[in-house]
N, C-alpha and C positions, 0 to 999 in steps of 0.2 A: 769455449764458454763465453768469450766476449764477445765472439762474433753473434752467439745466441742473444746474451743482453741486446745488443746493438742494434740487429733486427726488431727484439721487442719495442725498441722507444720508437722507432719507426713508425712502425704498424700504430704504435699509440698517440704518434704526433698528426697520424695520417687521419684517424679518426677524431681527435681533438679538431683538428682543421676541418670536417665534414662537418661536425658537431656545430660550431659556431659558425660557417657560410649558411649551414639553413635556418640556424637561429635570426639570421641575418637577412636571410630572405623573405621569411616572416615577416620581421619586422617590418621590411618594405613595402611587402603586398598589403599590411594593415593599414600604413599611412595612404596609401594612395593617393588618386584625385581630388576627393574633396576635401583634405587633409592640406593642399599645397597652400604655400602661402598666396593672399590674392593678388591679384592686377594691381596698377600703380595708374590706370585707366580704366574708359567702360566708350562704349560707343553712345552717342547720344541718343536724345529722342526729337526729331527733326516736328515741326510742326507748321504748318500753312493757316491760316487764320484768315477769314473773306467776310467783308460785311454784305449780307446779303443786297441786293438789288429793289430797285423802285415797284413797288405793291399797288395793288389796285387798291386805292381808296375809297372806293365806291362800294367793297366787297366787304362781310363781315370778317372773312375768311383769309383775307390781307394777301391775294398771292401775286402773284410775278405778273407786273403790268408788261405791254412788249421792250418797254425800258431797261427790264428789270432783267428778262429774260435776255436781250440783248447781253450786257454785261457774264450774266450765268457760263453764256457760249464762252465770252472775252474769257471768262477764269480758265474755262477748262481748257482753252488753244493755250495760254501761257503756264500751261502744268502739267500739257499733257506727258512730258515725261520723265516729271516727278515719280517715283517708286512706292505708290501710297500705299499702306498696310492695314490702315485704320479711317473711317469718317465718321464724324460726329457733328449732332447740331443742337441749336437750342431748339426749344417746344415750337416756334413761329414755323407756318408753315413755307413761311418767306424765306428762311434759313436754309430752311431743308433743300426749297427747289434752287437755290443759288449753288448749290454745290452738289446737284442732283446730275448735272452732265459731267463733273469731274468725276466722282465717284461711281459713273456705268461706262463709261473709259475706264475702268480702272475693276471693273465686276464686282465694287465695294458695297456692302449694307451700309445706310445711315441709322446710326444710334441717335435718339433724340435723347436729349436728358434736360431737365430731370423728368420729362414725361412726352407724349403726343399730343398731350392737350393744347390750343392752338392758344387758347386764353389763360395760361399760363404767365404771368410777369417775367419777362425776358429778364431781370436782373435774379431770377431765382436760376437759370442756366449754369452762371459762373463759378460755382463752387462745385456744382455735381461733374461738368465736365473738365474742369482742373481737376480733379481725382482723378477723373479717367484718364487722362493724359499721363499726371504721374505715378500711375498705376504699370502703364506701356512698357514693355519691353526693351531694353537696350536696344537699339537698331530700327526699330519701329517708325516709319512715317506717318504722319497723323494729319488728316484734311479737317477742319472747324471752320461752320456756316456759324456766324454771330449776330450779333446786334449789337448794336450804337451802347447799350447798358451794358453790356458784359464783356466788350469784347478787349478793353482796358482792365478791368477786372481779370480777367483769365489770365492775360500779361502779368501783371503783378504778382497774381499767385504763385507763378513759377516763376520768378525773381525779378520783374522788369519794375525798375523802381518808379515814381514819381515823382516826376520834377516839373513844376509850374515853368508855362513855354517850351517845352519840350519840342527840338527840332528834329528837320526831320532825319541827320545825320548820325543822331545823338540814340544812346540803350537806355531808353526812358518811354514813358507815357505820360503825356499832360494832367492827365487828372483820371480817375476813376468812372466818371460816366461820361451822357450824350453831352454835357454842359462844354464838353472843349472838343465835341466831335467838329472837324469841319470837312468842307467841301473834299477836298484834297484826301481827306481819310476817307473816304466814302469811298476813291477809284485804287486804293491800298490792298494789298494783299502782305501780312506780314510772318515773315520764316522767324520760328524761333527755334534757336537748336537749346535744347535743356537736357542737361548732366544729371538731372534727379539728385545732385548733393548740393542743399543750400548754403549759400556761405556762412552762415552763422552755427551750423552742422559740420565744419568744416574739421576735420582731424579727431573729431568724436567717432565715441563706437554708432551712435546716431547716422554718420553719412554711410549709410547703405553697407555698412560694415566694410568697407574696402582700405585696404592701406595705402593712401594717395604718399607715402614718402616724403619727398623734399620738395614734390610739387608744388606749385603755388595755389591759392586757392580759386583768383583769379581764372585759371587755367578754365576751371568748374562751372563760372558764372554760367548764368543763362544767354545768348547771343539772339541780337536783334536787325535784323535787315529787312526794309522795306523794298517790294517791287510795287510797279505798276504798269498792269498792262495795256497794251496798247489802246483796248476798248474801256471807255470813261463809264463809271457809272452814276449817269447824272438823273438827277429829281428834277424835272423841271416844274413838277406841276404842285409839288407836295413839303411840306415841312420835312424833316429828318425825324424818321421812326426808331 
């Protein structure tokens, strides 16, 4: 008789324990992937920024004097093996062809924003293609054809601050437009790596909803380095556009 009991608790202990491993397994399958807790990181968004090249002044149409073109070549030798994923430029058609030889190295379409119009106000550029930017994919390389009016502006949007005198060692922009562009920015091509989480977003449900932890926020900021390539892109003959 007891050995009957004894079997029975068994046999009952044995399906209690099937009983709760599936309930258990459930459970798990429901949580899944997108269920985990997030990253504590994200991969950036790498970004190249080139002021376009010297224009024909003579032209309505403003395009790459051999000056201009010259330089266009100089971008694309010092990039050629950047990983690029994305080009964009503003409306000028001077934008476009400056970074016209990087972006067919690379089998990339140029996005104009905010439009193709050639007579478009270059300071109307700056906000449509900072969207676009921070719009980009984690991972994503992104090539930008500018101008002298936006191209400081663009910076800014995605966290480059302004500081009057801005050197050129320094994670700043002199000022917002052409008023502090000088010679030396003209032969600049500038990387910025951007985290999409701005510091003032920083540990809000706002930063990209990720849970950055104990990191600092610093970590986040947007990062600024200048090159310059070998090939100068000089105006000799024209004012700065």
């Amino acid at each position: 008789m007891s050995s009957t009991i004894t079997r029975s608790v068994r046999v009952a202990a044995i399906a209690v324990s099937l009983v709760l491993a599936f309930a258990l397994q459930v459970t798990v399958s429901r949580i899944g992937p997108a269920e985990a807790a997030p990253p504590i990181s994200r991969q950036p968004v790498v970004v190249y920024i080139v002021e376009h090249g010297e224009p024909v002044i003579t032209d309505p149409a403003l395009p790459l004097s051999d000056n201009g073109i010259r330089w266009a070549k100089g971008v694309a030798d010092t990039l050629r093996d950047v990983p690029f994923t994305n080009a964009f430029a503003s409306s000028a058609l001077r934008s476009k062809q400056t970074i016209s030889y990087t972006a067919a190295d690379h089998g990339l379409q140029i996005v104009q924003l905010p439009n193709g119009d050639p007579s478009t106000p270059s300071v109307a550029a700056a906000a449509p293609i900072a969207q676009a930017l921070e719009s980009l994919r984690p991972g994503s390389v992104a090539l930008v054809g500018g101008n002298t009016e936006n191209i400081y502006r663009i910076m800014n949007t995605l966290g480059i601050p302004v500081v009057a005198g801005c050197g050129e060692n320094q994670r700043c922009v002199p000022c917002l437009d052409k008023t502090c562009f000088t010679a030396a920015a003209l032969s600049t091509i500038w990387r910025l790596t951007y985290y999409g989480t701005p510091v003032s977003g920083f540990g809000s449900s706002a930063a990209n909803g990720l849970n950055f932890g104990s990191l600092s926020p610093d970590q986040f900021q947007t990062g600024l380095q200048r090159i310059h390539p070998a090939v100068k892109n000089d105006w000799p003959s024209i004012p700065m556009q």
